[in-house]
Structure formats: C-alpha cells, structure tokens
C-alpha positions in Angstrom: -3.9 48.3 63.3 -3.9 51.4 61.6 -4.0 52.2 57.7 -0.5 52.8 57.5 0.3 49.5 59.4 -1.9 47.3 57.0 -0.7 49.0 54.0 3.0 48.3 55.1 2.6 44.7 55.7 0.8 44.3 52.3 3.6 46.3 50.6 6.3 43.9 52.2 4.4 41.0 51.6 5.9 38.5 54.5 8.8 39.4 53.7 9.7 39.1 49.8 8.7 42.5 49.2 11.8 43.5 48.7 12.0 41.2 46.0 8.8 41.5 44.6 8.4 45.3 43.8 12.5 45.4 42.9 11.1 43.0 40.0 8.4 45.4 38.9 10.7 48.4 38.8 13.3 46.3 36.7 10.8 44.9 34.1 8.9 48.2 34.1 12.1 49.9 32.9 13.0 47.3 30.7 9.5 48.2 29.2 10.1 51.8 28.9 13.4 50.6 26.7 12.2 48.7 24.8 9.3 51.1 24.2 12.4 54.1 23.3 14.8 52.1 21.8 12.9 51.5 18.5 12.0 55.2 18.3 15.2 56.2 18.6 16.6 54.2 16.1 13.9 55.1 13.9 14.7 59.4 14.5 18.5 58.9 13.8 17.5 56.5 10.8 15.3 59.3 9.5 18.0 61.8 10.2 21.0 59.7 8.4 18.6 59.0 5.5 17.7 62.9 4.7 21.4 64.3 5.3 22.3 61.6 2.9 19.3 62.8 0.5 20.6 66.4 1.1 24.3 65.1 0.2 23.0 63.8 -3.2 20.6 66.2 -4.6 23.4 68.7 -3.3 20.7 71.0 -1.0 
C-alpha cells in the first residue's frame, strides 16, 4: 500500500469520512463567525457612536 493509499483510507475513515470532516468544516466556520461577528458589531458600534458625537458637538 502506498502513502497515498494509507492516507486515503485514514481520511475516509471506514466510511464516515464524509461525515466526519463535513463536521469540522461547519464548526470551524461557525468559529470564524463567531470570532467576526462581535468585531464587527463592535466597528459599526464605534462608527455610529462618533458620527453621533460629530452630530452633537457640530464637527
């Protein structure tokens, strides 16, 4: 069995591989959202906050 054979049983794991590593992409992104979203928010919070601030001290 060569490299490449061994490595593509492991990666398909008797079969659920499929399943397996289309759960690791999903929660990996769902990660990386989580990680953004919050940031985000925080950057259009900021934004709204100093237009506002601009608005009121009339800059």
């Amino acid at each position: 069995m060569t490299l490449i054979d061994e490595f593509y049983n492991w990666a398909m794991m008797d079969g659920h591989g499929v399943y397996v590593w289309s759960v690791y992409v999903i929660s990996a992104v769902a990660l990386v959202v989580i990680g953004v979203w919050p940031i985000r928010a925080e950057r259009r919070l900021r934004a709204r906050v100093t237009s506002r601030i601009d608005e009121d001290t009339g800059a």
